[in-house]
N, C-alpha and C positions, 0 to 999 in steps of 0.2 A: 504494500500500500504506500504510495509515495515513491519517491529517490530518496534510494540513502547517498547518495554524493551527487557529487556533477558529472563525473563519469559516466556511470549507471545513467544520467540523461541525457547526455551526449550517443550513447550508444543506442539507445530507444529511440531519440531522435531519427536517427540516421538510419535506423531497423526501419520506421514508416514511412521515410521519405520528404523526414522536415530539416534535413541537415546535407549540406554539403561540403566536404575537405577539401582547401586550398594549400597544394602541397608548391606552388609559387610562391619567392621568398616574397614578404611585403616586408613594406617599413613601416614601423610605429607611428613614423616622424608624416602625419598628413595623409599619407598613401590609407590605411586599414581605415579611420574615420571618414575618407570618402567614401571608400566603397561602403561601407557600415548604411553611408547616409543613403546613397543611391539605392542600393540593395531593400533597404526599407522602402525606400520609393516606390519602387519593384514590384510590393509585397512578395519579397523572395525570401529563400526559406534561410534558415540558421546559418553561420559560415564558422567552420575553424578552418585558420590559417596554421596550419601546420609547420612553417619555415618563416618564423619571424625573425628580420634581419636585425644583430646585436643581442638577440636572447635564444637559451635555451627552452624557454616555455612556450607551449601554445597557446594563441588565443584564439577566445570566442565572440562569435559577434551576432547581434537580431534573433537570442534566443528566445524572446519577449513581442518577436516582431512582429505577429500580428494576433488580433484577438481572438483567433480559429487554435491557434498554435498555442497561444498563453492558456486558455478553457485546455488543451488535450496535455497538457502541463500538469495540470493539477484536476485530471480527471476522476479520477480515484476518490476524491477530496470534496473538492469546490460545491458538490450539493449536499453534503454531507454537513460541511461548512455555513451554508445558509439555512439549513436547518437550525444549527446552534443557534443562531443570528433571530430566527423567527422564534425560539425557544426564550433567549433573551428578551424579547420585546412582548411577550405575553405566554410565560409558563407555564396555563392551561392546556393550550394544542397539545403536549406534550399527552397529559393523560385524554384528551378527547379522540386522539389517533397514534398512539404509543404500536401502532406496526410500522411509521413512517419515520418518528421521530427516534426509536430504539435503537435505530443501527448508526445514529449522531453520537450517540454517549462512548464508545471506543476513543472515538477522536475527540473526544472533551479528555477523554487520560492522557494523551496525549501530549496536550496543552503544559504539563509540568515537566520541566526538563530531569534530565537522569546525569549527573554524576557521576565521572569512571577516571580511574588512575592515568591511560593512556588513552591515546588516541593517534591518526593518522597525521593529521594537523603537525602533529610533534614529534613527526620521524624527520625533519632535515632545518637548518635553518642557513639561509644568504644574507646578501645585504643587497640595499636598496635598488643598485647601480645595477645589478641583475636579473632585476623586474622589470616587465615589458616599459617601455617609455613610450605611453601613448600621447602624441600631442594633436588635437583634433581640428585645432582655429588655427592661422597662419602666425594671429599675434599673439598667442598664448603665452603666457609665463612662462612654461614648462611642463612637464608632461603629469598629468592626473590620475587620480585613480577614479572612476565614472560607475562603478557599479560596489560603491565597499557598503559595508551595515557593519555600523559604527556602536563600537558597545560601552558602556558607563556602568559604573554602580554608582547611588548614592552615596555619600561619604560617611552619612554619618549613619546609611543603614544597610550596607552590605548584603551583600546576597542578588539573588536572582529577580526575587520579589520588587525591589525597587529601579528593577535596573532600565536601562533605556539602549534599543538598538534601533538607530538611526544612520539615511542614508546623507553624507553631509559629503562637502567639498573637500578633497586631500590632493594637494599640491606638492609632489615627492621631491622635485629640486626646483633650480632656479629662482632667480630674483636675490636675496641675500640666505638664503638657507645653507646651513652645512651641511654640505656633500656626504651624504652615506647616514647623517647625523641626528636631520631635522628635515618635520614634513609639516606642509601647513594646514592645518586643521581650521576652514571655514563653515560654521553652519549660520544659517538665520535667522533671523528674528521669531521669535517663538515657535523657538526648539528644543526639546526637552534637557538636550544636553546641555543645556544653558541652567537648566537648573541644580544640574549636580556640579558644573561649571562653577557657578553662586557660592553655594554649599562648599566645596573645596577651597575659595578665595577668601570666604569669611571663618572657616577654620584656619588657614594660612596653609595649608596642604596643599601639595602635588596632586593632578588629578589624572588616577590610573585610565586609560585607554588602548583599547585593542581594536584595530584597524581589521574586519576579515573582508576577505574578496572570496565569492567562489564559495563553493559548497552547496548542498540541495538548492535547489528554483524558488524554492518558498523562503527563504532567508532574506536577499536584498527585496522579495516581495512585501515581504512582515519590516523592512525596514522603512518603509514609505508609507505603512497604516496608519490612518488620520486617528490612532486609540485614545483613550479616554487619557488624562494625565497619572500616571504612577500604578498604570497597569504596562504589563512588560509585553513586549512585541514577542518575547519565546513562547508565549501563550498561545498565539499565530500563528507564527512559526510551527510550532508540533503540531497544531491543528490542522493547518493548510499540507504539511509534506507527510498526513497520516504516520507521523512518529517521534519519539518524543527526541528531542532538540538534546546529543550530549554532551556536556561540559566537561572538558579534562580539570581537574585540581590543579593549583599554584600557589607555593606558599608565597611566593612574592610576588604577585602579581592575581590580574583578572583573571579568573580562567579562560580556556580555548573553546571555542565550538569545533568539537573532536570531527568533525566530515568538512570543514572550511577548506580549503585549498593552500591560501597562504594568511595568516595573520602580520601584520606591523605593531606591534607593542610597545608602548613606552606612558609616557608620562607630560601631563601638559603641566609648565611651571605659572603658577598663578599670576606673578607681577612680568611675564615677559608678552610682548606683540611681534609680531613681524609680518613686514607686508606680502599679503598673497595677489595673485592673478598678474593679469589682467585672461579672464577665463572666456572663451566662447560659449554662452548660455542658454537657458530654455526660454527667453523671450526674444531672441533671436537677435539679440544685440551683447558686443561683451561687457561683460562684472569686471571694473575697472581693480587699479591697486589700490589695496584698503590690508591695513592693521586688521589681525583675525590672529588667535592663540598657533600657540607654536609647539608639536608633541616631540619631547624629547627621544629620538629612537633608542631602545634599549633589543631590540631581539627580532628580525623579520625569520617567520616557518614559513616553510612549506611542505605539504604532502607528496611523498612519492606519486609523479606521473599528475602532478598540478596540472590546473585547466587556467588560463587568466581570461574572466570573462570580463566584458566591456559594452558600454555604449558609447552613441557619442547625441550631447543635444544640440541644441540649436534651435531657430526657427518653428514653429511647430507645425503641423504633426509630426512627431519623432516615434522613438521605439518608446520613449517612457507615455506615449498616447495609451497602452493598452494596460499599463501601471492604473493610470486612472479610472480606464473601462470597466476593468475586474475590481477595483475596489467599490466603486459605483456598485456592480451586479450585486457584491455581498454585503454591503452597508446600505446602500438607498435604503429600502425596507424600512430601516431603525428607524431614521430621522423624524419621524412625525413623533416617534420617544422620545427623543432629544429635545426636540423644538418643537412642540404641543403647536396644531396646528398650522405648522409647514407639512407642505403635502412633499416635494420635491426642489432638489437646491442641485443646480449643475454648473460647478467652475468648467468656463469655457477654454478647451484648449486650446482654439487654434487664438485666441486673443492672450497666450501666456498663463491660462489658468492663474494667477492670483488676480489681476487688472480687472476680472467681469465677472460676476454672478448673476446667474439667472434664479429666480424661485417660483414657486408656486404657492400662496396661502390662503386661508381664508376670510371670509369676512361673515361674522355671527354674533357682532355688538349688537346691530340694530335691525334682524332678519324682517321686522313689519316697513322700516323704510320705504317709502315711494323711490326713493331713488339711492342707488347703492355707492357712496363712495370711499377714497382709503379711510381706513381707520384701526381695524384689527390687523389688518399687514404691516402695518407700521411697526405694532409694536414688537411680531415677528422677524422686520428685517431688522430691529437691531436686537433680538435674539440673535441672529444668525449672525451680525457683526460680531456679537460677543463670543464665539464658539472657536477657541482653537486658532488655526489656518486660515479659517472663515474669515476672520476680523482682518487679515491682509488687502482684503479687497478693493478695490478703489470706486468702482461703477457697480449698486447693486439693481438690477430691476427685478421686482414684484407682480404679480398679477394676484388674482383673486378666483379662486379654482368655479366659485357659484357662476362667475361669467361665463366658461368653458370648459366643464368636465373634463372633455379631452384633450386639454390641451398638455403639448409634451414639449418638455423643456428641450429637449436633442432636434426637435424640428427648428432649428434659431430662426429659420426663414418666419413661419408661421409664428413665433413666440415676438418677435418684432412685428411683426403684424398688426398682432391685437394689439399689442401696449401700446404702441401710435396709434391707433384708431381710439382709443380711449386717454390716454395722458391728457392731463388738464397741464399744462409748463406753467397759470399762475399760481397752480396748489400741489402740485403734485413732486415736487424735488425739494429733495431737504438734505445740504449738505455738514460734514462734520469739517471743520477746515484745517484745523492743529492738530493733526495724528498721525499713526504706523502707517506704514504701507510695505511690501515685499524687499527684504535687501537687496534685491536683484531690479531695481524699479528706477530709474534716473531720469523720470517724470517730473518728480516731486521737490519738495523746497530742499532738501537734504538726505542725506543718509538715513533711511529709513522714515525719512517723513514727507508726510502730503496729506493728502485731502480723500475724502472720499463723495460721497452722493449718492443719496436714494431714490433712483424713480418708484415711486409708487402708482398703479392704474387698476380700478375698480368700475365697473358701473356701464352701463353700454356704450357702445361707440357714436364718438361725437364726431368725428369726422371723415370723410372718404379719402383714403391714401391715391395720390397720383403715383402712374405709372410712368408717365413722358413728361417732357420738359415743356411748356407752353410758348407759344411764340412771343409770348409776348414778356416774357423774364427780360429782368432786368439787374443789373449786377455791378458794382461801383466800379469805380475806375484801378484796373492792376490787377481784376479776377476773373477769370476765364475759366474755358470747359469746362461746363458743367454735364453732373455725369450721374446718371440714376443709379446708386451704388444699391438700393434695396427699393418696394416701393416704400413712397413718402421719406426717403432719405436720398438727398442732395449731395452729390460731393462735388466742389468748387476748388480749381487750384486757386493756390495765393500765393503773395508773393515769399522769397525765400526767408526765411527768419533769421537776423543775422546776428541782432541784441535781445536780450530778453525782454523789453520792454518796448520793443517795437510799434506797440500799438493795432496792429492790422487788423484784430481779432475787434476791437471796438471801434476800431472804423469804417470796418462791413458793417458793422450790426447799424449805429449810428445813421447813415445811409438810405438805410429801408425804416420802411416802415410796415404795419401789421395788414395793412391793403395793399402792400404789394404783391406779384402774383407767384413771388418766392414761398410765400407763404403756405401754398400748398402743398409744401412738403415742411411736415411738420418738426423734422433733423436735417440739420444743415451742417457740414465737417467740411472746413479748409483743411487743405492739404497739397504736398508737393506735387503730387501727381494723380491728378484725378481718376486719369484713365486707369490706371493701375489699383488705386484702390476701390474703381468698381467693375474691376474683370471676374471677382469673383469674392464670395462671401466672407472665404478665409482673409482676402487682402484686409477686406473692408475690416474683419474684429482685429486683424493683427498691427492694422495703421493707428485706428481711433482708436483702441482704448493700451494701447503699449505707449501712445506720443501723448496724453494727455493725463494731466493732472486737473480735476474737477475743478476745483476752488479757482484756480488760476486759469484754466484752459475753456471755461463754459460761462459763454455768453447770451443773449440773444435780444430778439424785434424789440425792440418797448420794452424795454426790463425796468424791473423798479424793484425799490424794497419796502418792504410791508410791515411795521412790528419786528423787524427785523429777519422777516421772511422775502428770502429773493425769487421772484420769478419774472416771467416775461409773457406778452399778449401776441407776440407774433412766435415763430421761429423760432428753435434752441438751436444753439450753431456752438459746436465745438470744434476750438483750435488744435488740428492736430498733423501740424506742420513738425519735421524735426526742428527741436531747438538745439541752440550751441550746446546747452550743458549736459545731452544725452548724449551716451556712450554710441559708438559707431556700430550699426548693424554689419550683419557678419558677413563676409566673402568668401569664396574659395579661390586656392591659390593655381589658375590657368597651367603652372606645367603639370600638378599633379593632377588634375583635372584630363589630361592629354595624359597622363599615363595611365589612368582607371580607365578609359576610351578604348587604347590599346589591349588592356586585357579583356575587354567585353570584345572583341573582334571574333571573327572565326577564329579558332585552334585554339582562342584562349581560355584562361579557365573561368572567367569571369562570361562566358559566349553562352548565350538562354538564359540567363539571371538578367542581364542588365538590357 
């Protein structure tokens, strides 16, 4: 039941035809991360490269790649899994149909890990210099490690029970790091590891840390679960890889997860920083250099016949898309437990997943009203501001499930539909202006700060979305093609932003007014290039809501403010031009691009994948 290693799935892989061996030497350096990104593109199946040039180890790459492949991963498991999940959220089913939910309870034993003298894990140990060195972006700092699950104890309460494994940023050289010595440990803004992080700086301790890569499929899975705070992701882990999770003993240190592949071990020292990145990332622009702790290396293992599995992000949709998919499948369900009347909540991925949320909630304040507007959604999206990961958010939109049964957060087409045809823009956005947002986000006024916004929309539709541009628009002077990027949303280039304070964004708006015939399109987004972000849907969430920051970036027709409530009678129009102080979206480097070409040719081995 389950993979007990990576092996073991590497070999079933390849037994039914999800795996292909690339016995072509590749390079770390650019080469294996394009094809990685391509090959996903693809939707092509799994790859080990078997002759990585500068290392003895193989790597793996798109074992995660699609969400047909991830579901036959964890076949065995995964309903077995959501069973627990529906057992959680009301314990009755359980004895109402105890022949369904019965064969759940194994994999609940599971959930507690096991304890053993030895392990595989701790038959060999290297150093750093002799781990794959994958660099995936051309301007990278240095080479990463892209798929680890990052283990913690609490400090002051040891054991398994407190512990935290998480998938964070490891940056093994470059920049000022010692060679062989020091690897950069970045994770983000509410991360758990931050909290035994805490804990360790205010006892004045060193905080122990074991880096593992590799081992069962369910590991780096369980290290990306949205769980509850000071419940352990081993729990998941045994759950999801139907067995139980085993830890090697150490008197001096963390223990091993005895089937990991290689572990990095060592120790973060509390009063030191050192700068990590500049990283190529999953909002499709890079995570600049920024101060992030610094783990002292004391010990890298590896298992005989190690696998080094990898991704690489970027851009979205990447391979970490079906990370998302499968946690969705086995968590949705809960949430109406969590946040009492949220029907459904979906971080968008191709908009970067932290930048958009979509929901669904209800509205049951005032069911005899004549006329239904927000009120009980409100007080649900800042439930869901307040939850976790959730609170990252920058742009949430709300609907109200009594308007649309069916409506499904995954159709985006249709889920912006309704909300413009119903949004009031003089009551309906309510923004928070001084807060978090994603560390990965250089939107916002700072490191970790910006604004966020709530659309809220209840009640029937107030107005008819256009489809076309009318002849008779009209558009101030220096803004051009306009472009139906969705219906009733307008994208208008503008000019280039060269200061931050340029103004442009309030001299459109200024300009028009609420009878102009712009106005029939009740979203309006300046942007570099208009054609480009209405070729297609993805453009559209990945321009608007990655380049803007609420508070600063959203304007509109007739704006005013209210009681100190802002809205507007025409038009909402967001700026979402690149500005100067956001990081450079990402490229790929044209000669390795012409040598990934060449392997996809006839005779090579890249020829039917790509």
């Amino acid at each position: 039941m389950g993979y007990r290693n990576l092996k073991d799935c590497v070999v079933d892989l390849e037994k039914h035809g999800h795996l292909v061996r690339i016995s072509t030497p590749i390079d770390p350096h650019l080469e294996a991360a394009e094809i990685q990104r391509r090959v996903y593109q693809a939707g092509g199946p799994a790859l080990l490269f078997e002759n990585v040039q500068g290392c003895q180890f193989p790597m793996l790459s798109n074992l995660y790649g699609t969400i047909e492949r991830t579901r036959f991963l964890f076949r065995d498991t995964l309903d077995l899994v959501k069973r627990l999940v529906e057992i959680k959220i009301d314990p009755a089913v359980a004895m109402k149909n105890p022949l369904r939910y019965g064969r759940a309870f194994p994999v609940a034993w599971a959930m507690q890990p096991k304890y053993v003298s030895n392990g595989p894990l701790a038959q060999n140990q290297t150093s750093l210099d002799q781990l794959p060195q994958l660099v995936s972006w051309p301007d990278d700092g240095g080479p990463f490690v892209t798929l680890p699950a990052v283990y913690s104890e609490h400090p002051a309460h040891p054991g398994w029970q407190k512990s935290n494994l998480g998938m964070y940023r490891i940056q093994m050289a470059g920049n000022d790091y010692t060679p062989n010595r020091e690897v950069g440990v970045h994770y983000q803004i509410h991360r758990s590891i931050g909290v035994h992080h805490s804990a360790a700086i205010r006892r004045g301790e060193q905080l122990k840390v074991n880096i593992l890569i590799g081992g069962p499929p369910a590991l780096p899975l369980s290290a990306v679960m949205p769980l509850p705070e000071g419940l352990s992701e081993l729990t998941f882990a045994g759950a999801l890889g139907g067995r139980r999770v085993r830890m090697i003993r150490r008197k001096d240190h963390l223990p091993l997860i005895a089937e990991a592949d290689f572990c990095i071990s060592g120790t973060i020292d509390p009063q030191r920083l050192k700068q990590e990145g500049p990283f190529g990332d999953h909002l499709g622009y890079y995570s600049l250099r920024h101060d992030f702790p610094v783990l002292k290396v004391e010990r890298v293992y590896h298992r005989t016949g190690a696998i080094w599995p990898f991704t690489v992000v970027g851009r979205p949709p990447q391979e970490d898309t079906s990370f998302g998919e499968i946690i969705h499948e086995i968590t949705g369900p809960a949430i109406p437990s969590v946040l009492p009347g949220v029907k459904q909540v979906h971080a968008v991925d191709a908009a970067g997943v932290h930048p958009l949320l979509l929901a669904i909630g209800s509205e049951r304040y005032v069911p005899y009203a004549e006329e239904r507007i927000p009120q009980e959604i409100l007080t649900q999206a800042n439930a869901i501001l307040g939850q976790g990961q959730l609170s990252l958010a920058k742009y949430l939109f709300i609907a109200a499930e009594e308007d649309a049964p069916d409506l499904n957060l995954h159709d985006i087409d249709k889920f912006f539909h309704h909300m413009l045809e119903r949004v009031d823009w003089r009551r309906d956005l309510h923004f928070q202006t001084k807060t978090t947002i994603d560390t990965l986000d250089y939107s916002g006024d700072g490191f970790n700060a910006g604004s966020k916004v709530v659309v809220a929309a209840a009640g029937k539709p107030v107005r008819e979305l256009s489809r076309e541009i009318p002849e008779s628009l009209r558009l101030p002077f220096g803004f051009s093609t306009p472009k139906v990027a969705l219906p009733g949303v307008l994208a208008v280039q503008a000019p280039r932003c060269e200061r931050a304070d340029d103004h442009v964004l309030k001299a459109f708006c200024d300009q028009l007014s609420a009878g102009d015939p712009i106005n029939r399109f009740p979203l309006c987004v300046l942007v570099d290039d208009s054609e480009f972000t209405a070729r297609s849907l993805n453009n559209f969430l990945w321009t608007v809501f990655t380049r803007s920051n609420p508070a600063a970036d959203i304007d509109g027709i007739e704006s005013f403010i209210e009681n100190k409530h802002w809205g507007c009678r025409g038009s909402l129009v967001i700026d979402a031009r690149i500005k100067p102080k956001h990081a450079p979206p990402l490229t790929e480097d044209p000669k390795v691009t012409a040598k990934v070409d060449a392997l996809a040719q006839q005779g090579g081995p890249l020829h039917g994948i790509l």
